[in-house]
C-alpha positions in Angstrom: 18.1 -28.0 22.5 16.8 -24.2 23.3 13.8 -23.1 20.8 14.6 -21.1 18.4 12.8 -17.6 17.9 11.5 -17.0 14.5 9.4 -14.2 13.0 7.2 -14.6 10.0 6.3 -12.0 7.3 3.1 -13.0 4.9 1.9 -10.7 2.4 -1.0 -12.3 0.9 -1.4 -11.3 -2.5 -4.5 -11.5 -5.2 -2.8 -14.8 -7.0 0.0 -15.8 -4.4 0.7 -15.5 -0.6 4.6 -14.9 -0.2 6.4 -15.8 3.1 9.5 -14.6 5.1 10.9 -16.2 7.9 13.5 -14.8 10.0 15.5 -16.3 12.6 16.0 -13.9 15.2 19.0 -15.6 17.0 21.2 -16.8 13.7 19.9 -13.6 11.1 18.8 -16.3 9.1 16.5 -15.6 6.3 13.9 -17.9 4.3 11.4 -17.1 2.1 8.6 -19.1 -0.3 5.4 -18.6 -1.9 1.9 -20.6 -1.9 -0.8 -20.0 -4.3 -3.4 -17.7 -2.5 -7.0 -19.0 -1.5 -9.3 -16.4 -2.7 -12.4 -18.2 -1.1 -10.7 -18.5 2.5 -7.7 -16.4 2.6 -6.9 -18.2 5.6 -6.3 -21.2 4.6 -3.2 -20.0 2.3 -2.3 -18.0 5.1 -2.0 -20.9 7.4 -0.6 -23.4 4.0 2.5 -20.4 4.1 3.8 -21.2 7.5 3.5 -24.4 6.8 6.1 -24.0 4.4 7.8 -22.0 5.4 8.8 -23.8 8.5 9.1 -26.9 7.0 11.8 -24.8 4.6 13.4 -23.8 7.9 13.8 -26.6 9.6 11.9 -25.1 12.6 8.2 -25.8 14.5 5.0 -23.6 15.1 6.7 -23.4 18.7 9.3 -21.7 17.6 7.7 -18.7 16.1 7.1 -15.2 18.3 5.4 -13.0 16.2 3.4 -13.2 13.2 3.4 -10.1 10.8 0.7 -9.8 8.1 -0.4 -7.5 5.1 -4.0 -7.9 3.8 -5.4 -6.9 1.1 -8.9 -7.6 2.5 -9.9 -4.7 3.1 -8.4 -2.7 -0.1 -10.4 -5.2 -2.1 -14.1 -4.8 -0.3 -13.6 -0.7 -1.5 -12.2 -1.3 -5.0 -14.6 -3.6 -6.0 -17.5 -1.5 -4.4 -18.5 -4.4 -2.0 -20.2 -2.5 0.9 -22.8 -3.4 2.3 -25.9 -1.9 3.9 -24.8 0.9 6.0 -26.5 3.9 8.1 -24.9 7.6 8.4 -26.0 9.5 11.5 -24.9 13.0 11.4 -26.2 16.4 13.0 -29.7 17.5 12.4 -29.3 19.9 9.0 -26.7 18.4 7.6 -28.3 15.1 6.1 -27.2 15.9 2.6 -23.5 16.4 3.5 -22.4 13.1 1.2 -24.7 14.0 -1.6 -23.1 17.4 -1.6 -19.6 16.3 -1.4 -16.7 18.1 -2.9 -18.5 19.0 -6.3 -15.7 18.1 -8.0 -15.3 16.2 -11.3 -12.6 13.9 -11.6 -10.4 14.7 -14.3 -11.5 18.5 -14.7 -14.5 20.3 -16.1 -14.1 18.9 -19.8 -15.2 15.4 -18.7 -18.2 16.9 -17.0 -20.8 16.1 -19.5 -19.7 12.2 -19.7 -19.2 12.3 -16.0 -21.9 9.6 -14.2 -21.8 11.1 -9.9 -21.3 7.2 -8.5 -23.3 5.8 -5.7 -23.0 7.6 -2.4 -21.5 5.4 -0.1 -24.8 5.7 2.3 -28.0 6.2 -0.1 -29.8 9.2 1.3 -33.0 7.0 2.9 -30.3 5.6 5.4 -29.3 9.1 6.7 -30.4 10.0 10.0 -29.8 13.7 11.3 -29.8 13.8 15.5 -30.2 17.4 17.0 -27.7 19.0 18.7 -24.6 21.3 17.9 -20.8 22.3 18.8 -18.6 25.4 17.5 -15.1 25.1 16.4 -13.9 25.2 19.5 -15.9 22.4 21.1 -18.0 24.5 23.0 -22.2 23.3 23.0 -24.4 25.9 21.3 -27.6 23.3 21.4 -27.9 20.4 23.5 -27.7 16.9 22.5 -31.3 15.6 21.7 -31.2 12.3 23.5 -34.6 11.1 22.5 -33.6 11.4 18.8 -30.8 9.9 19.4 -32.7 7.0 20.6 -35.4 7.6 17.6 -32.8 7.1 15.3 -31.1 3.6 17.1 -34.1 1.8 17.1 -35.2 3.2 13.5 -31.5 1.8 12.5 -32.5 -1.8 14.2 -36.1 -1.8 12.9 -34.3 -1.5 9.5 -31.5 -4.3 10.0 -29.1 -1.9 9.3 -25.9 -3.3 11.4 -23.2 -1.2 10.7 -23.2 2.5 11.3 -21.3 5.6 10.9 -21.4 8.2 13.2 -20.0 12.1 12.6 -21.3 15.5 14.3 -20.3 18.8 13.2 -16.8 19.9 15.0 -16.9 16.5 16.9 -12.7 16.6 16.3 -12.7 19.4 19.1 -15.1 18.1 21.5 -16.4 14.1 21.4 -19.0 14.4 23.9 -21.7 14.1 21.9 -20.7 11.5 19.5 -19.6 9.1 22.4 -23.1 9.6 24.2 -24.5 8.3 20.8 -22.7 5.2 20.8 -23.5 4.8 24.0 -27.3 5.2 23.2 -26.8 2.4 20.3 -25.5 0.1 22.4 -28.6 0.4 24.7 -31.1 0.6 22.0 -29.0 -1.5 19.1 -26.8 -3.8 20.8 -25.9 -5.9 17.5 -24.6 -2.5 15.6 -20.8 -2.3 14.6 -20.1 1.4 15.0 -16.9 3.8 14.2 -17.3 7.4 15.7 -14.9 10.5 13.7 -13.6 11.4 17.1 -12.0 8.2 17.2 -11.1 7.4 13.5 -10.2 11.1 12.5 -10.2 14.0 14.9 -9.2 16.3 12.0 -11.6 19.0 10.7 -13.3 19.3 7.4 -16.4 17.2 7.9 -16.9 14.8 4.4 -13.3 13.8 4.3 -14.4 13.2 7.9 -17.7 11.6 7.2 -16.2 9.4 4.8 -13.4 8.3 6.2 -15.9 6.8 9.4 -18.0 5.5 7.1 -15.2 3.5 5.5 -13.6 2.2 8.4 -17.2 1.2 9.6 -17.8 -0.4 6.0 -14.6 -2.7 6.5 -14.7 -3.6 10.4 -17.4 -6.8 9.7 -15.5 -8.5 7.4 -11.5 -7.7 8.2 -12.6 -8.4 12.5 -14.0 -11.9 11.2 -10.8 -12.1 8.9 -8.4 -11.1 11.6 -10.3 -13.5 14.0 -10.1 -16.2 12.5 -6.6 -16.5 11.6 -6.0 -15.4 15.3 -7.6 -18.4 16.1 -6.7 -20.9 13.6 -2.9 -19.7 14.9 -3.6 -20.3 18.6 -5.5 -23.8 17.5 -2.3 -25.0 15.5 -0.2 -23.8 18.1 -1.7 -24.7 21.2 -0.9 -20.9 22.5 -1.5 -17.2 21.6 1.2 -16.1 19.0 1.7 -12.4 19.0 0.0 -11.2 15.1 0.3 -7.5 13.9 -1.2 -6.2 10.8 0.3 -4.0 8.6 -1.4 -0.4 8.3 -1.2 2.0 5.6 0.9 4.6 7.4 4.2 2.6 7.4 3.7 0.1 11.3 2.3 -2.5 12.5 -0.6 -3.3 15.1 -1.6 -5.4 16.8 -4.5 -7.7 15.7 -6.6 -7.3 18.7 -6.1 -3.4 18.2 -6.5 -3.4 14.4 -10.0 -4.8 14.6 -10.9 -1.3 16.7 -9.4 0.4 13.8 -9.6 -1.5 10.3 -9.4 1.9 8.0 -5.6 2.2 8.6 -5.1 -1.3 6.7 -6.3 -0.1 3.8 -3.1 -0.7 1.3 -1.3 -2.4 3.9 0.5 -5.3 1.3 1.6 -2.2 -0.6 2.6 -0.4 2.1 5.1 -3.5 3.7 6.6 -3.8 -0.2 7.9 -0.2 -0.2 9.4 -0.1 3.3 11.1 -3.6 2.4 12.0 -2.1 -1.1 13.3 1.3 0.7 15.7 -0.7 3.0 17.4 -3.0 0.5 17.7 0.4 -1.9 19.6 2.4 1.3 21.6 -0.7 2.0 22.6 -0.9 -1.6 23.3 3.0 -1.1 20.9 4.5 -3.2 18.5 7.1 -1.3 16.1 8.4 -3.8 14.3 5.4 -5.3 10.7 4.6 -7.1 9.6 1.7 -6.1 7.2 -0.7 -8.3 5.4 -3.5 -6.8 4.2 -5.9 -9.5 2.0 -9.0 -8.3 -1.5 -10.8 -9.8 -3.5 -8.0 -10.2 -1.9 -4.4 -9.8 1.4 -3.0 -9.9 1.8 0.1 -7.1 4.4 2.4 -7.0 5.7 5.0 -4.9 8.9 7.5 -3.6 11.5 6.7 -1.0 13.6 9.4 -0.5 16.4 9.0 2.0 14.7 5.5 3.0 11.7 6.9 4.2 8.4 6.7 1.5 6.3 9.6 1.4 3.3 9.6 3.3 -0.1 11.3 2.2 -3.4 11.7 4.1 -5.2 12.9 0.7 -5.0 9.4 -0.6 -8.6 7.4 -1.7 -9.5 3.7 -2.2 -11.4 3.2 -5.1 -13.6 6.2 -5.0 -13.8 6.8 -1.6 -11.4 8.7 -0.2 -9.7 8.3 3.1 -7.8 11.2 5.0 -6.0 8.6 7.0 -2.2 8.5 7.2 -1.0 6.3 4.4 2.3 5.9 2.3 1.8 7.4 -0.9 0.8 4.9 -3.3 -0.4 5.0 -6.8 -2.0 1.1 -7.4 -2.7 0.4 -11.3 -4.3 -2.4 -12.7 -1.3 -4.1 -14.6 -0.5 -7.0 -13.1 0.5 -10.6 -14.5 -3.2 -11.4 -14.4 -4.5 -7.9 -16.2 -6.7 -8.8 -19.1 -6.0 -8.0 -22.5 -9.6 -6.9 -24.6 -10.7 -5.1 -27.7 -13.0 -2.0 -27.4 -15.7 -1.9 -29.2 -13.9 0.4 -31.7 -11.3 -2.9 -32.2 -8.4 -1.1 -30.4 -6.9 -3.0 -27.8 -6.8 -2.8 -24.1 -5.1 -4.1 -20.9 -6.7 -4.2 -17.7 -7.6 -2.7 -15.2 -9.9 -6.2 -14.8 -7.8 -9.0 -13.7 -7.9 -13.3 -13.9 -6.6 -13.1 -10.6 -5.3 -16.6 -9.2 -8.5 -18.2 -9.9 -9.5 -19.1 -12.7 -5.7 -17.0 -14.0 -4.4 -17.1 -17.1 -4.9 -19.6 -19.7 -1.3 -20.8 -19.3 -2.2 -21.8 -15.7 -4.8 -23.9 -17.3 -7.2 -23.7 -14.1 -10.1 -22.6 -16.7 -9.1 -19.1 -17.7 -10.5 -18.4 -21.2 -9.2 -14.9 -21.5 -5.7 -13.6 -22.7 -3.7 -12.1 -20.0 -0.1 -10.3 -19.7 1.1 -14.0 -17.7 0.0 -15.7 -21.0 1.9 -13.1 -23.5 5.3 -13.6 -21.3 5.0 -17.0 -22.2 4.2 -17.1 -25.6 7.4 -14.5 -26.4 9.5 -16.7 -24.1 10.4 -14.0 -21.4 9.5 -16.5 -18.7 9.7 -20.2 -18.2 7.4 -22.6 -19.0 6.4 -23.1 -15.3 6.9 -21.2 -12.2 7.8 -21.3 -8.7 11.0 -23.6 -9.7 8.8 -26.0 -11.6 6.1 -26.4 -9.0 3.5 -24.5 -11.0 3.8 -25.6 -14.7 2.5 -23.4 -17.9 0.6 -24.2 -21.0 2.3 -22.5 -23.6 0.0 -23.6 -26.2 -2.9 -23.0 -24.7 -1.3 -19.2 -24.6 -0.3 -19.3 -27.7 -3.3 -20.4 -29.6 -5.8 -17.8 -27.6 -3.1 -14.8 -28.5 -3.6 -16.2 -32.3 -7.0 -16.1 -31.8 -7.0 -12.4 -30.5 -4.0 -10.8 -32.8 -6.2 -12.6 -35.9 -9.3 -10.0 -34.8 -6.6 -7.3 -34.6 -5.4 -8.4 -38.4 -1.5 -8.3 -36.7 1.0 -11.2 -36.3 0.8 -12.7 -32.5 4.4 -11.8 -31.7 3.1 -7.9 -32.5 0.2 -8.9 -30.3 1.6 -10.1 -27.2 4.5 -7.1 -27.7 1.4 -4.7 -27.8 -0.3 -6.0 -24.6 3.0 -5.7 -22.6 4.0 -2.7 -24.2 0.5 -1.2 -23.1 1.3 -2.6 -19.7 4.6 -0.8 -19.3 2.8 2.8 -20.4 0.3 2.0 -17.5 2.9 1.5 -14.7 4.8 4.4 -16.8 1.8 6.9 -15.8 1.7 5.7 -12.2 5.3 6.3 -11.8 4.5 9.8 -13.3 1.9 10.4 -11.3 4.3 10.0 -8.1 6.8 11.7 -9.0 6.2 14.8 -12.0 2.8 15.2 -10.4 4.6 16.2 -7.1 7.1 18.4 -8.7 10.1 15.5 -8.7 12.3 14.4 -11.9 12.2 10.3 -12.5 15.3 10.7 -14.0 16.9 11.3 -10.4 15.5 7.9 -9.0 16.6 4.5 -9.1 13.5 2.4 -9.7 13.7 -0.9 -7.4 11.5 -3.6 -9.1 10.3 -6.5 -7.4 6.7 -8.1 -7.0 6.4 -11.8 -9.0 5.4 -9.9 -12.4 7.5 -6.3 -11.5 10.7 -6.8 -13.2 9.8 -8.2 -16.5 9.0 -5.0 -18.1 11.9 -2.7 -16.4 14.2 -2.6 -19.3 11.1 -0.9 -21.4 10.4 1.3 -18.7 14.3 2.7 -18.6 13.1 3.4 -22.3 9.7 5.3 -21.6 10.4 7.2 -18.0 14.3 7.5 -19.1 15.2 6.2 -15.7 19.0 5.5 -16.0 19.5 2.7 -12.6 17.0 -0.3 -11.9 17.7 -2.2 -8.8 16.3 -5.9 -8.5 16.4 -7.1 -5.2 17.0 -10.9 -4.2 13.8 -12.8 -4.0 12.0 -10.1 -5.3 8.8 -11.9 -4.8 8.8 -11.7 -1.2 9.9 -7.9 -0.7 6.8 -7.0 0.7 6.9 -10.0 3.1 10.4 -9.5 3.6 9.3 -5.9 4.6 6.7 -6.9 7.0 9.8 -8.0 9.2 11.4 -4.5 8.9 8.2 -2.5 10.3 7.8 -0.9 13.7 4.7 -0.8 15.4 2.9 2.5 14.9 0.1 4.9 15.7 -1.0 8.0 14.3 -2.9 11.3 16.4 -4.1 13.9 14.8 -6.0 16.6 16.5 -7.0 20.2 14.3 -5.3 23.7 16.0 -6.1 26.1 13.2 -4.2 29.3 13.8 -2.1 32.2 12.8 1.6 31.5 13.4 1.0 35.0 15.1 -1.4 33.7 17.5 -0.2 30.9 18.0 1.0 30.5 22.0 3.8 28.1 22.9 2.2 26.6 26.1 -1.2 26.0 24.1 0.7 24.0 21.6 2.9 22.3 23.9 -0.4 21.0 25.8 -2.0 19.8 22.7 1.0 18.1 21.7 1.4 16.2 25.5 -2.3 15.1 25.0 -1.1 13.3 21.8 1.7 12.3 23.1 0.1 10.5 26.0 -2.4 8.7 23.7 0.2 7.3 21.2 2.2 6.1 24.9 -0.5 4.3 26.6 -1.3 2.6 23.0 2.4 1.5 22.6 2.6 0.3 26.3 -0.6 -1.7 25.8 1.6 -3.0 22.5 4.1 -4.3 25.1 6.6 -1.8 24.8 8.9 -0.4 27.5 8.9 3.5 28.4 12.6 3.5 27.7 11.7 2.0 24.2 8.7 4.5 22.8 9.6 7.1 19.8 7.4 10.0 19.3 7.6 12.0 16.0 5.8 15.4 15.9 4.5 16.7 12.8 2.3 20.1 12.2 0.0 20.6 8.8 0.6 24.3 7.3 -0.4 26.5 4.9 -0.3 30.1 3.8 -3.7 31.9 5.0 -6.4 31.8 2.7 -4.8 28.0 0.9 -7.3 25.3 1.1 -4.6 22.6 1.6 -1.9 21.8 3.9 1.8 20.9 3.7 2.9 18.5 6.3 6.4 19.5 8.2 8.3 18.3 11.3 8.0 19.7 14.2 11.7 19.9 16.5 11.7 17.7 19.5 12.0 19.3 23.0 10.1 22.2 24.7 7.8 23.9 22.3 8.9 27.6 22.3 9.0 30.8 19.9 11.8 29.4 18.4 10.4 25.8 17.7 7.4 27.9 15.8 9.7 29.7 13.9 11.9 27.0 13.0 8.4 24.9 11.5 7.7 28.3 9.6 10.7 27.6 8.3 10.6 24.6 7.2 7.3 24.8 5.4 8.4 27.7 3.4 11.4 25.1 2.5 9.0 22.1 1.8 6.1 24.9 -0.4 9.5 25.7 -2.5 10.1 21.7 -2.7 6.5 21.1 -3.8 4.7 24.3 -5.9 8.3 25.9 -7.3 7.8 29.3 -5.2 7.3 30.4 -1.4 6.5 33.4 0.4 9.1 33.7 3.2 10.3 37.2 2.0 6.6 38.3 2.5 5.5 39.5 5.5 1.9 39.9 4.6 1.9 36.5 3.5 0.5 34.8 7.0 1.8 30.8 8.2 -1.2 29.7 9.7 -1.2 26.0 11.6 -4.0 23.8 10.9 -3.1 19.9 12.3 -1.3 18.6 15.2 0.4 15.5 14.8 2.2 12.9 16.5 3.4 9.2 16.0 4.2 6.7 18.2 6.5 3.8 17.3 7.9 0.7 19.2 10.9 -0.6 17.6 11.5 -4.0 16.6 14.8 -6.0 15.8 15.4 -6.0 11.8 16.8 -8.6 9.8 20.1 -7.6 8.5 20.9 -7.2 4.8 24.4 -8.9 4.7 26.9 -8.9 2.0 27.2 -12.3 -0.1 30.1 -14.8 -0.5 31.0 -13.5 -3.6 33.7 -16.5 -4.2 31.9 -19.0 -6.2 33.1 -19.5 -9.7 31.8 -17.8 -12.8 28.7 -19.5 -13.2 27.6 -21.0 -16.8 24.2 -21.3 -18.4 21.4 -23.8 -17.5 20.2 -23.4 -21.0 19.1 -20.9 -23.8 15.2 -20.4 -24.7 13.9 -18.4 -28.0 12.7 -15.0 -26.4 11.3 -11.9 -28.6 12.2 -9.0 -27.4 10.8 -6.9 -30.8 8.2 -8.1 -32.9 10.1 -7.3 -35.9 13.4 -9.1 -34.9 11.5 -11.8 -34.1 13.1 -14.8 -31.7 16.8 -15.1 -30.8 17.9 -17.7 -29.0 19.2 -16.6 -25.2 21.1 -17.8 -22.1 18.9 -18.6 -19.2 21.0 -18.4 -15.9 20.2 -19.7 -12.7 20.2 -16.7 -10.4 21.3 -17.9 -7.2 24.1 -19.3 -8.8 25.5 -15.3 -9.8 28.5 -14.5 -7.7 29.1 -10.6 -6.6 30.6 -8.6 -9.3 28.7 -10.8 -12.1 28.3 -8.9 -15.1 25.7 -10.1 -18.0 24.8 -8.2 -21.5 21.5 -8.8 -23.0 19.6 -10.6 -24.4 19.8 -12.7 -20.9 17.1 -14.4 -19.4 17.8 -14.1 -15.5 15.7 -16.7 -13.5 15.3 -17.5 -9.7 12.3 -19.5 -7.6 9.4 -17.0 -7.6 10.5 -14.7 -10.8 12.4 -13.5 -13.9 14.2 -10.9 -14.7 14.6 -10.5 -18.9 17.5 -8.0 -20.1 16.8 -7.1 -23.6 19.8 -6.2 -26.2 21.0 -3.0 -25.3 21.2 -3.5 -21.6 23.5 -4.9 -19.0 23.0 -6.4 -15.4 25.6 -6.5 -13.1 24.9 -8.2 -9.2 26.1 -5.9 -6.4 27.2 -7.0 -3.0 24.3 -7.6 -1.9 22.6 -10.0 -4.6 21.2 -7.0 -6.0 20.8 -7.4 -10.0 21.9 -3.5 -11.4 20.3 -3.1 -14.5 21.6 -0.1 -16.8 22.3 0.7 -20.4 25.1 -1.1 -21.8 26.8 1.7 -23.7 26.2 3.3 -19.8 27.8 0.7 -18.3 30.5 0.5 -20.6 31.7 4.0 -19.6 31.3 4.0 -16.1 
């Protein structure tokens, strides 16, 4: 019998780790879920495949890749665990974090209440080393070598470890930052370093700063994270099995490369669950979409428009922002695990904290004492009494008496209770889907939201009411989207390299060089991926503005010879995209001057997808496995409501709520008023009923 070749897709998530298998050979799809292992993510990791082969039918000799999303490093920065770190940077300039952007988050009104956080580096660990470039690269003072050395053993003397490293203008010339790693390594052997030249040869030097100080923060613990599943996989195994990570910009990499670079993994899970969520929505034929990623701890949204999300390089992590490439995700804290609390003025609150998977809700009666969003689900009836099929099972009145408990303090009735946490919930995710899409000049009510996540699609019907979004689209396993969209992600690489000038001045040949140099980089990386010449992709983008803006517009840039033409055409195009974005542009203006600012380029190796296939759609109409009291409306109180089995829906399957829709690793709950329908593609269509009725 020949071995099969199967991929696996693991998102690990804060309160489960969800698992995709893919047959290569037959198309074959599985997917399952195992409760996550906060202490040793690892050991879920490993717990998954497990599963998941067993599910399968197949053996640990049968897989050929291994594709992961972590949240480990997204977790370290929102929950502000750094440790010690050391900033060298040039002589002068010691101050440059302290100084920062001067702004005030929120605008100058929340100035006086504003507290300026912690500085990723306190200023006693910032060491200045003498020595200075221009713009262009060229050296205007040399590099002071014995500082240099000064400052390594100073570094050791203190048991600093980790360190950050970022001259002035070191994203044109990265002689001097190089010779300083070089020094550390002869004078600090034991330091973990990240240079800017390497992790972001773009100009502006905090963004700069920060973003090396970041990726240095992160590289301890994701390299022994990385490691040791690497390991664990090759001991289970008895060989090395090919495992990417998932980075924020949309690909894959390698795990012996990621470790080199662990900034881009920051919001990888997310990342995996929007391209997974952005090929079911094209296959189902819709191509502008929100998507809304609901799990343990956070929801996170973002915009897919004609199947590609939208990627950023102004996005943050916590408070720390990070100009890397990264889809464009707005992460809230409402998740199934978000905790419900009262204010000290007695008003009630949801979240951002979260019970996570340990201890969890009550209901999951591992210890939890506090009332979450999990545990007013359960009380209303919106989802079963256990989950994961039955493998998990839920104390209702262990829920039920702590939401007493609370709504008594609140002088309300529980059902009004648990209806106010959720709705509070939905306005949360409501403002993070706002903030994606009216914040950036777009109408939600042109979208299809796609929700998925374990805890996404319980609250879509309410937030049809709130964003007056007229389509939800549930995909099949919705649980598992984001591992199910590790499988669909090519490996990628990002360049960047800053070119600031006037379209004017800009020459053709100079461009087309800088571009070749990029180009070269992103092919030896994709070669050293294991990718043929024949098989590379290169994607050039340029960031523009008008002269004089402070920010950037990202365009594309037209394969092929880089000519007069090609700059015109990008001029072009950002004129198109400024219109898109800010609701005016300044093409009919001569005086108004295009000035380039960032080279880009991408690299990508393909892989083979899984293919979304149309379902049998000739089972017979499927009844009921039983009705459950739900409350949809505190003042309607319960009504008893079908509960079907989802699996069991055929294609064309319509259903009018109330409905309780239920499958392995989630629930779907259609409130009176609305209508799902199941496409050919296991898809649950969700729209208004009088809608519905008419179309």
């Amino acid at each position: 019998m020949t071995a099969r070749r199967i991929r696996i897709g693991i998102d690990t998530g804060g309160t489960f780790t969800d698992v995709v298998a893919f047959d290569e050979d037959s198309g074959e799809v599985v997917t399952t879920k195992t409760p996550s292992t906060p202490g040793n993510p690892a050991d879920g990791f490993l717990a998954g495949i497990d599963k998941v082969l067993g599910i399968a039918g197949a053996e640990f000799a049968d897989v050929v890749a291994v594709s992961h999303g972590t949240t480990v490093a997204t977790n370290q920065l929102l929950e502000g665990k750094v440790d010690a770190l050391g900033f060298i940077t040039t002589a002068g300039y010691e101050a440059m974090l302290e100084i920062a952007r001067q702004s005030v988050p929120d605008g100058y009104g929340n100035s006086y209440f504003w507290v300026k956080p912690d500085r990723i580096v306190p200023r006693d660990l910032v060491r200045g080393v003498g020595g200075r470039l221009d713009f262009t690269g060229a050296e205007i003072r040399p590099f002071d070598e014995d500082g240099a050395r000064r400052t390594a053993r100073w570094f050791k003397d203190k048991g600093i470890d980790t360190l950050g490293v970022c001259f002035l203008h070191a994203y044109a010339n990265p002689a001097h930052e190089e010779r300083m790693r070089e020094i550390i390594a002869e004078e600090h052997p034991d330091a973990v370093v990240s240079i800017s030249s390497e992790v972001l040869r773009e100009y502006r030097e905090y963004e700069r700063s920060m973003t090396t100080l970041v990726d240095a923060a992160v590289k301890p613990k994701l390299s022994r994270y990385v490691n040791n599943i690497k390991e664990r996989l090759a001991t289970q195994s008895g060989r090395t099995i090919p495992f990417y990570v998932m980075k924020s910009n949309g690909g894959v990499l390698s795990a012996d490369e990621v470790v080199h670079q662990p900034i881009t993994t920051v919001l990888s899970g997310p990342a995996a669950g929007a391209l997974g969520a952005a090929l079911i929505a094209k296959v189902a034929g819709f191509d502008r979409v929100l998507t809304s990623d609901g799990g343990g701890t956070s929801t996170d949204v973002s915009v897919v428009i004609d199947g590609d999300p939208t990627l950023t390089t102004e996005g943050s992590v916590g408070v720390y922002p990070s100009k890397i490439p990264m889809i464009d995700v707005v992460t809230v804290g409402a998740g199934g695990g978000s905790i419900a609390w009262l204010s000290p003025e007695g008003t009630l609150k949801v979240g951002p904290h979260s019970a996570g998977a340990d201890p969890g809700p009550i209901c999951y009666r591992k210890g939890g004492t506090d009332v979450t969003i999990t545990d007013a689900h359960v009380f209303l009836g919106r989802i079963p009494p256990h989950l994961l099929g039955g493998e998990i099972p839920l104390d209702v009145d262990a829920a039920s008496a702590a939401i007493q408990q609370l709504a008594g303090k609140l002088g309300i009735s529980a059902e009004a209770c648990a209806t106010g946490i959720l709705e509070i919930s939905a306005w949360n995710q409501a403002n993070a889907l706002r903030q994606v899409t009216v914040k950036r000049g777009l109408d939600v009510r042109d979208f299809t939201l796609t929700t998925f996540g374990g805890s996404g699609s319980l609250l879509l019907c309410r937030l049809m009411d709130i964003l007056n979004v007229p389509t939800v689209l549930v995909p099949p396993n919705p649980g598992n989207v984001s591992a199910f969209g590790l499988l669909t992600v090519d490996v990628k690489n990002d360049y960047v390299q800053t070119h600031v000038a006037l379209q004017e001045n800009l020459d053709p040949a100079d461009l087309q060089s800088e571009y070749d140099v990029l180009t070269e980089r992103a092919a030896a990386a994709l070669t050293k991926e294991g990718f043929a010449p024949a098989d590379h992709v290169f994607v050039r983008t340029a960031d523009v503005r008008y002269f004089g803006q402070a920010f950037e517009v990202r365009v594309g840039v037209p394969d092929g010879p880089i000519t007069a033409e090609t700059l015109a055409t990008v001029a072009e195009r950002f004129h198109a995209e400024h219109r898109v974005l800010y609701g005016y542009d300044f093409s009919g203006d001569p005086t108004q001057q295009v000035e380039v600012v960032n080279l880009r380029v991408s690299g990508v190796g393909p892989i083979k997808r899984p293919e979304i296939l149309r379902v049998d759609d000739a089972r017979p109409e499927p009844r009921p496995t039983g009705t459950r009291s739900v409350c949809f409306d505190a003042d309607a109180g319960y009504v008893e409501t079908p509960v079907f089995w989802r699996p069991d829906l055929p294609a064309g399957q319509v259903l009018a709520g109330p409905v309780i829709i239920e499958e392995f690793g989630s629930t779907v709950p259609i409130h009176p008023g609305f209508t799902a329908r199941v496409d050919d593609y296991a898809n649950i269509i969700v729209t208004r009923t009088q809608q519905s009725e008419e179309s």
